[in-house]
Steps between C-alpha positions, in 0.01 A plus 500: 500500500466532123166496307459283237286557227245268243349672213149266325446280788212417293728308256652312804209394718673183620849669585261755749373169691851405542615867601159496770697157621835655493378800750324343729732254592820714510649502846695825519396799227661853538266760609580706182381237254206507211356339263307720222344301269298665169234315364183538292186372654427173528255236637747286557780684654575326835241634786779484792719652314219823427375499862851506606582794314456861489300580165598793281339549138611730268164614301486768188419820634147623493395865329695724275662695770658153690584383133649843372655522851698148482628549136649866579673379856701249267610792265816729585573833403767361251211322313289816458793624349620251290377710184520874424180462296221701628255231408687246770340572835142557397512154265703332760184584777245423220669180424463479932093576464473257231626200676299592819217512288517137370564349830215695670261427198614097593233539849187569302511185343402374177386871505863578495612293257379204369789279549686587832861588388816463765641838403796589730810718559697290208222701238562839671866479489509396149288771363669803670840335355322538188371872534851584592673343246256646255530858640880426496451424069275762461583812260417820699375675171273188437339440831370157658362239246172475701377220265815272614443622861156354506551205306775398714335525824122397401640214245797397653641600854169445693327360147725243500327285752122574349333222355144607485421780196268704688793493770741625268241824382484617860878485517544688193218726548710610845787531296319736266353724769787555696780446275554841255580864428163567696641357832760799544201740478405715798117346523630121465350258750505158540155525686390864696784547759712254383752691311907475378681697794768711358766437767858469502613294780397118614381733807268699287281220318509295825308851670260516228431132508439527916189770424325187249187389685553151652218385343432512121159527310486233247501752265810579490556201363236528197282314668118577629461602871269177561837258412523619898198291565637165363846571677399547834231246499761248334738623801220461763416189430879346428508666838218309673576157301865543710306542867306224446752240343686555809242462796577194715335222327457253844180431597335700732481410843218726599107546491446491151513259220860323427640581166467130430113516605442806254638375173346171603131655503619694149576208314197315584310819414653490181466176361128511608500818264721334253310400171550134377774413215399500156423141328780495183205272342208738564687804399606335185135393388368855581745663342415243139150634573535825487783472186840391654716662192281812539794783651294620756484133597851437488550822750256374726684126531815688533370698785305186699831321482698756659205549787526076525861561580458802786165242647715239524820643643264720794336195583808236533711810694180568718444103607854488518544745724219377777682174458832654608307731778398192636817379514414194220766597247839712553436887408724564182619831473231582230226424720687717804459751254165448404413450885631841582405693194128380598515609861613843344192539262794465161485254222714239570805501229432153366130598366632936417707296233274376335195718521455885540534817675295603821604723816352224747430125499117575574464688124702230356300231640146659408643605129614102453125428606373804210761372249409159522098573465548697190674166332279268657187712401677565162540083461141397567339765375586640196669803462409823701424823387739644651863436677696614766792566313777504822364194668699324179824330537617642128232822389752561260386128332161581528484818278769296259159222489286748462709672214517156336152393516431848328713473241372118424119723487633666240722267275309560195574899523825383446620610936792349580646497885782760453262799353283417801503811761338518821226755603353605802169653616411613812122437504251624777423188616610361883545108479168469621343660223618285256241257356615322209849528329595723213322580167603217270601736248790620685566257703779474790426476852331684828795547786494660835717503833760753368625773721583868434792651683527856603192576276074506536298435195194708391281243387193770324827552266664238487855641598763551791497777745674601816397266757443617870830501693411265730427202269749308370331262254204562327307203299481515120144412358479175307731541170447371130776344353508448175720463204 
């Protein structure tokens, strides 16, 4: 009638499949008995054993108040008064705020932080041992060193685990605003309403903690109200990827189309759409033509060989997979994926790898098509006036071309590559204005197809203004690049 107890079933996968045995085929088991097993996920943690099972999963609270709320139920009354100090309680809750703050900031993304950091209780625990034991060395007459306060927690407690420089300003720049003489002051806030309680008991800063609102600007964070946006669209659609991975994937028995029938139809569509592979041979004369050692020239080989490798790879999976529909050739599991990816309207893993990003398989498809005309057209004839800088594998190789071929312009001025520096000019043109490409005396190139985000642009002068609240994107006119 015991329990028994496995901690990382991950690291044993095979010992589960011999435990799955081991219960099933038991005889006689006391009512009383359990096994709890903790485990990370993973794909290939034994599916009897899961459906078996009664799932619990322990996630990081969400908002300040649930975060606040779980780090003051662990603390007793004998830690808040571990130090006679009165600088204790309000840097022990501050200490609290901050490492709610760098979870929470963890949801928005790379808008959060640019590297995703695993910061945990350990980093909490650490730095309030070192606020104590710094209160506990500290002269009265002197007061806190505030410089060794922040230094310790933005460099080292929570620092300590920062790899990215920008990263490690943020942290510091939290330690600067909230770490100080200032913070004891009357009109100290870590955002509006989100103040240091002065309470004495667990009890107290538990109460004040209860009135938080559940849900938190992203302000409060130091972050723009539209980081909202990204987060609950990222949610939504992690959301809506789960309901649809898990829909019954048998065929359907009814009326309509089998799933079979469907991705069938869309893979014949497709390779009718699909544009033919590029001739190594041809390429390579056109490419001597037009100056094969010339950098733009280079780019654009670089480019078509990339696109050769996404052609062929759609067009073996797609005749592939008709083979295995039709029951020709066994379905490997990366054709089941590719078969049910298809039927959902996603890009099938095997070809995401290797290409680009695109919320549906019907805008990846019909970019592949645009991508592939701009190299084709680009090949046979000559280079265009102007490109569509994101339908490139590598735009940050194309500006380095253009850089080069600019400096090689101007050798005998005595340009070299590193005193090279990009400019930018948004002209007034639309791409279908453009007629010819820049003035030779300047050189660089026409682009188009970028995107402005939570912005409009005033094209009579040429700069950005509030765009209306209902449109997300607005189109930036054709831009000259130049160096």
């Amino acid at each position: 009638g015991g329990w028994l107890l496995l901690q990382n079933g991950h690291l044993g996968l095979e010992f589960l499949s011999e435990l799955m045995d081991t219960i099933t085929t038991t005889e006689s088991m006391s009512e009383g008995f359990r096994t709890w097993i903790t485990t990370e996920a993973h794909p290939e943690f034994p599916i009897n054993l899961l459906h078996s099972s009664i799932k619990f999963t322990n996630e990081p609270p969400r908002g300040v108040k649930a975060g606040l709320k779980r780090t003051y139920s662990s603390v007793t009354q004998d830690h808040l008064e571990v130090s006679n100090m009165p600088q204790w309680k309000p840097l022990l809750y501050a200490v609290a705020f901050l490492h709610t703050t760098v979870q929470e900031r963890r949801k928005f993304g790379p808008l959060g932080w640019n590297i995703p950091y695993e910061f945990n209780q350990a980093d909490f625990a650490a730095s309030v041992q070192f606020v104590q034991n710094h209160l506990d060395d500290t002269d009265i007459k002197r007061g806190v060193n505030w410089s060794c306060v922040r230094y310790m927690l933005g460099e080292v407690q929570y620092g300590g685990r920062v790899t990215d420089d920008l990263d490690k300003a943020l942290l510091n720049t939290y330690a600067r605003v909230w770490f100080g003489e200032h913070m004891f002051n009357e009109k100290f806030c870590f955002y509006k309403d989100y103040v240091i309680p002065k309470g004495k008991t667990v009890e107290d800063y538990l109460q004040y903690i209860e009135q938080l609102p559940v849900i938190d600007t992203p302000e409060v964070f130091g972050l723009h109200p539209n980081a909202d946006i990204t987060y609950q669209t990222t949610l939504t659609n992690e959301t809506l990827s789960t309901i649809v991975s898990i829909q019954p994937k048998d065929s359907s028995a009814g009326e309509g189309e089998t799933r079979e029938a469907v991705v069938h139809r869309l893979a014949n569509e497709m390779l009718e759409k699909l544009p033919p592979n590029y001739n190594p041979h041809e390429v390579k004369a056109q490419l001597q033509k037009m100056g094969a050692i010339q950098p733009m020239n280079i780019f654009l080989r670089q480019e078509i060989d990339r696109m050769q490798h996404v052609l062929l790879r759609v067009r073996t999976t797609l005749i592939d997979l008709k083979l295995a529909i039709d029951g020709t050739i066994i379905m490997s599991e990366e054709l089941q994926d590719a078969f049910d990816n298809m039927y959902d309207a996603r890009i099938p893993k095997l070809w995401f790898r290797i290409s680009w990003e695109s919320s549906t398989l019907g805008f990846w498809f019909t970019e592949l098509l645009e991508r592939n005309h701009q190299f084709s057209s680009w090949l046979q004839g000559g280079r265009p006036n102007q490109f569509w800088m994101t339908g490139f594998f590598n735009p940050q190789g194309f500006l380095t071309a253009m850089r080069q071929e600019t400096t090689r312009m101007n050798l005998s001025k005595g340009w070299t590559l590193d005193s090279v520096v990009l400019h930018n000019e948004v002209t007034k043109m639309m791409k279908e204005d453009v007629t010819g490409p820049p003035p030779a005396d300047i050189g660089g190139v026409y682009i188009y197809g970028l995107l402005l985000e939570g912005a409009g642009w005033d094209r009579r002068n040429s700069k950005l203004i509030e765009s209306a609240s209902k449109v997300l994107f607005t189109s930036l006119p054709v831009v000259h690049v130049y160096a």
